[in-house]
C-alpha positions in Angstrom: -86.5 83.3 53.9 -89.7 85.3 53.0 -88.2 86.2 49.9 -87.7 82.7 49.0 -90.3 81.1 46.5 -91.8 77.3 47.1 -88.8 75.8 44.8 -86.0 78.0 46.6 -86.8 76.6 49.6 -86.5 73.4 48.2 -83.3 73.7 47.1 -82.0 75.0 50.1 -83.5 72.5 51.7 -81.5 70.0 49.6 -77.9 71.8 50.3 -78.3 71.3 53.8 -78.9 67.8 53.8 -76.4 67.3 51.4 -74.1 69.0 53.8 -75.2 67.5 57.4 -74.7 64.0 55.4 -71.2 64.2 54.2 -70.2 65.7 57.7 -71.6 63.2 59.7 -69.9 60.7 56.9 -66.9 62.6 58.0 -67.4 61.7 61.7 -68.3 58.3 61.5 -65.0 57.5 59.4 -62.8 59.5 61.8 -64.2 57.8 64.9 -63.5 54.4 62.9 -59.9 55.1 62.5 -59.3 55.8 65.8 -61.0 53.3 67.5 -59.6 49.8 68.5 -58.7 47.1 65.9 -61.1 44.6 67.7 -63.4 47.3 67.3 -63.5 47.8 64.0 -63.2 43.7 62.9 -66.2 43.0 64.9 -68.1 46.3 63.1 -66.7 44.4 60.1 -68.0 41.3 60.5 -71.4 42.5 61.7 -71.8 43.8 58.1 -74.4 42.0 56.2 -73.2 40.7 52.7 -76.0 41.1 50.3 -76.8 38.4 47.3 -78.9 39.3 44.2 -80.6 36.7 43.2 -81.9 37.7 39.8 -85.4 35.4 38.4 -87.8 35.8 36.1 -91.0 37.4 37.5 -94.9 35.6 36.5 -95.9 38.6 34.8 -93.3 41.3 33.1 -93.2 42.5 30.3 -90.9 42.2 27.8 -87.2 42.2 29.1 -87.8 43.4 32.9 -86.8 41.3 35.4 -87.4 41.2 39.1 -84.2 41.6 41.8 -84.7 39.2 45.3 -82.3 40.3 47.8 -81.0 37.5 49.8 -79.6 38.8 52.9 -76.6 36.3 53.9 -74.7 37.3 57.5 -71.1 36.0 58.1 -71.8 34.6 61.5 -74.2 32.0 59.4 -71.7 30.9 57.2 -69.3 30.4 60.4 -72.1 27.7 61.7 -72.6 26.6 58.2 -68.9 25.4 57.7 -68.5 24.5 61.1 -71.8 21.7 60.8 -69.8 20.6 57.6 -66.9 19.4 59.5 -68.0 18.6 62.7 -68.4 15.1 61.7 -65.0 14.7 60.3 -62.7 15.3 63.0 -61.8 12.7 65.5 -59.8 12.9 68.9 -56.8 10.5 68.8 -56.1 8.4 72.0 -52.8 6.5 73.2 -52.5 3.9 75.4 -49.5 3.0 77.5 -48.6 -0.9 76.8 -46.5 -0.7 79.9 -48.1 1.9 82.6 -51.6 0.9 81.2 -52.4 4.6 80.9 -54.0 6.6 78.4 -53.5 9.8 76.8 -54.6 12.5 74.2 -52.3 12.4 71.0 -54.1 14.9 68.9 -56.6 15.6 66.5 -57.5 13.6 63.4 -59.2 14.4 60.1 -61.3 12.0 58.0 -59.4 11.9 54.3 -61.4 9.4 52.7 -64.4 6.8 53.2 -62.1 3.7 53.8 -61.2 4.9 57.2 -58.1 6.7 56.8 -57.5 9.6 59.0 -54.6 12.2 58.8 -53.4 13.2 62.5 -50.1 15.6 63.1 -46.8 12.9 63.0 -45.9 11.9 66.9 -43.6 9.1 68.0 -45.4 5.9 67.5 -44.3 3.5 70.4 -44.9 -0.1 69.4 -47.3 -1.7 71.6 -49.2 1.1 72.1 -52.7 1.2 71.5 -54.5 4.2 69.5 -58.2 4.9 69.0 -60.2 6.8 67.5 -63.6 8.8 69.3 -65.6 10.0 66.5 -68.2 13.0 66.3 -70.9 10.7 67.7 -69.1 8.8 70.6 -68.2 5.6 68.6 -64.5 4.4 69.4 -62.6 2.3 66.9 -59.5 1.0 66.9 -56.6 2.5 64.6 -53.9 0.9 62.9 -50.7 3.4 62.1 -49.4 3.6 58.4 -46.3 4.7 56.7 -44.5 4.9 59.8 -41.3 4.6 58.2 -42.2 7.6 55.7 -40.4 11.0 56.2 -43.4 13.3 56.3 -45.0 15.4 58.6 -48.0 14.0 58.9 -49.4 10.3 60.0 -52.1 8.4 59.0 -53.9 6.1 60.9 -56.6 3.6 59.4 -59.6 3.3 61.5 -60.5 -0.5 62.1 -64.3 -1.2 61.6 -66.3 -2.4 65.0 -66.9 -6.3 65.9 -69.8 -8.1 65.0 -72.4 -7.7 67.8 -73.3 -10.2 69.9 -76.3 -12.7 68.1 -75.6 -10.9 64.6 -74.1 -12.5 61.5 -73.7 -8.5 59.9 -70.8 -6.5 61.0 -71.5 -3.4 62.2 -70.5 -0.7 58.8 -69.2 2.6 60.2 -69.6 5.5 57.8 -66.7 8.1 57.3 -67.3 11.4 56.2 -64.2 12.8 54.8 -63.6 16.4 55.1 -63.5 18.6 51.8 -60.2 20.0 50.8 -59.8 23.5 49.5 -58.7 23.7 45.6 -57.3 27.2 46.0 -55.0 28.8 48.2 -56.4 31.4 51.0 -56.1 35.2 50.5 -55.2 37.9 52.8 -57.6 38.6 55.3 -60.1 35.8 54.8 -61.7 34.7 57.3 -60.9 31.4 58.5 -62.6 28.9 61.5 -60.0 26.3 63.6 -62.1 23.3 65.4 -60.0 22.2 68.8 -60.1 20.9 71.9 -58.7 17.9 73.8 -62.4 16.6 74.6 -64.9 19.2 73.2 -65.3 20.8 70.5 -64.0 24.4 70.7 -63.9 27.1 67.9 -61.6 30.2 67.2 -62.2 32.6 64.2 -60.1 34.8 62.4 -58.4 35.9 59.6 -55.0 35.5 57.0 -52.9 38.0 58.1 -49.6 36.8 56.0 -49.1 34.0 53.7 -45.1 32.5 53.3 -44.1 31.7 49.6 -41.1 29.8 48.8 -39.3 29.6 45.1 -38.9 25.9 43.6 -36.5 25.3 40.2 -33.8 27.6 39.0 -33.2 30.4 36.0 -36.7 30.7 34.6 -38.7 28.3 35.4 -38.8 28.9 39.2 -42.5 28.0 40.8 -43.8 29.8 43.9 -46.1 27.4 46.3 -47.3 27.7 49.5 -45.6 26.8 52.4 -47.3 28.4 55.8 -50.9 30.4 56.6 -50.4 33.0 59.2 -53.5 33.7 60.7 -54.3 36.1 64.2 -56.7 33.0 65.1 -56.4 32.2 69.4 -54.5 29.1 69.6 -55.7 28.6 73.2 -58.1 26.1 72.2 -56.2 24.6 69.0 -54.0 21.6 69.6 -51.8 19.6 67.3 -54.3 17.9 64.1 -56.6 20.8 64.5 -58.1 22.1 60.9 -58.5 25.2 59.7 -61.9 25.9 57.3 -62.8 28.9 55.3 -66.5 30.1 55.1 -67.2 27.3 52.4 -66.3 24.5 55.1 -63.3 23.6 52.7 -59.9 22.7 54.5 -57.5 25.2 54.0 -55.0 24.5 56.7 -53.8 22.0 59.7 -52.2 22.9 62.6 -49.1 20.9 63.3 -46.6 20.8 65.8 -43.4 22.4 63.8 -45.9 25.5 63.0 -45.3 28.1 64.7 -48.2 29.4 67.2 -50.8 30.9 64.8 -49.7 29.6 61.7 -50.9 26.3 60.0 -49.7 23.9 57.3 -51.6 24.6 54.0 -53.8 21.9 53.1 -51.6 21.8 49.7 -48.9 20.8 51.2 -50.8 17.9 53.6 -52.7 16.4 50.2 -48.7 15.5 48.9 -48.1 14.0 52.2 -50.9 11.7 52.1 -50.4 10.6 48.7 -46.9 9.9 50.0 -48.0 7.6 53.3 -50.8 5.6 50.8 -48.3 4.9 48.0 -47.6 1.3 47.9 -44.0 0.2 47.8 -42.5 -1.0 44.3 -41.0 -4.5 44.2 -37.8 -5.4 43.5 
């Protein structure tokens, strides 16, 4: 070392950090691999995604421009969506015309502003009385539709309230629909499933598989979507619940031929709708 000069040293200096770095990048990635998936998804969604937001500075000069980084965490976006659609999910109640009793039927979404909400197709017992308890407490009556229709899903058509007492203007409940996804979902996109019989309750997770069927022969066969396999906890998801992606776009519903983590795509519920609202063609 004595014989070293000032830029010697330096340099040496240099190696060694060089050196220590890359082993300690070594380590880090070796711990990673052998620690426990739930480990290293929650490491993964800890990680901050990082937005350049490029503007035009007060005073530059010619051609320079000035780089804001917006720091955007995932765990925001999850309570962004989630806010989105809180408002457009209802729970779906049954009442017995016989016993009197009432029961849960499942979860509805908001499809459009009229009222119409899209709920997973049970037996509809006629007699029975079904309503509606919105995001903010309100309950309104709903009227089935397209019960003879061989789909899936069943929409109901949310009846607006009576005229209060000493008022001449009805009462105008506003429906939010939800937003429906243009695209399909991608492997290992997060995705957020809203539940619960009488609370809101929320799982997270991810697309782990994504089945394709063929449609058409020779040529001109189609692929198209036909079931989102997620590793979402079902524990709190029940029949009607929706699955959102970080946009708080629907992507997916759970229904009761799916299997336990796997949800209808949203594709494949837009048909059906357009199927129950289709008026009949006269003779």
């Amino acid at each position: 070392m004595e014989d070293l000069n000032k830029n010697q040293i330096i340099l040496l200096t240099l190696l060694i950090s060089f050196v220590t770095s890359i082993a300690t990048g070594i380590m880090t990635v070796s711990l990673l691999q052998e620690a426990p998936l739930e480990v290293t998804r929650n490491i993964n969604r800890i990680v901050e995604k990082t937005i350049e937001t490029v503007t035009t500075p007060s005073i530059t000069t010619p051609g320079q421009k000035e780089v804001t980084t917006v720091v955007v965490k995932e765990e925001d976006m999850i309570i962004s969506s989630i806010d989105k659609n809180i408002k457009s999910i209802v729970r779906i109640n049954e009442k017995d015309a016989i016993l009197g009793t009432t029961g849960f039927y499942g979860i509805g979404l908001i499809v459009n502003k009229d009222g119409f909400i899209a709920a997973d197709r049970k037996t509809i017992t006629s007699g029975n009385a079904y309503t509606a308890k919105m995001s903010d407490g309100v309950e309104l009556t709903l009227t089935p539709q397209g019960i003879d229709k061989q789909t899936n899903v069943i929409l109901f058509k949310a009846v607006q309230p009576e005229k209060t007492t000493g008022n001449t203007i009805p009462n105008i409940y506003i429906f939010i629909p939800a937003v429906f996804s243009s695209t399909e979902p991608k492997l290992g996109q997060t995705l957020i499933g809203i539940g619960g019989e009488t609370i809101n309750a929320v799982s997270v997770g991810r697309v782990t598989s994504l089945d394709m069927k063929e449609s058409g022969t020779g040529t001109s066969t189609v692929k198209y979507l036909v079931n989102i396999n997620t590793d979402l906890s079902t524990s709190n998801l029940t029949d009607g619940s929706p699955v959102f992606n970080l946009s708080g776009d629907v992507v997916g519903v759970k229904l009761s031929l799916d299997a336990s983590k796997s949800f209808t795509p949203v594709s494949v519920l837009k048909k059906e709708i357009v199927t129950l609202t289709e008026v009949p063609k006269t003779q």
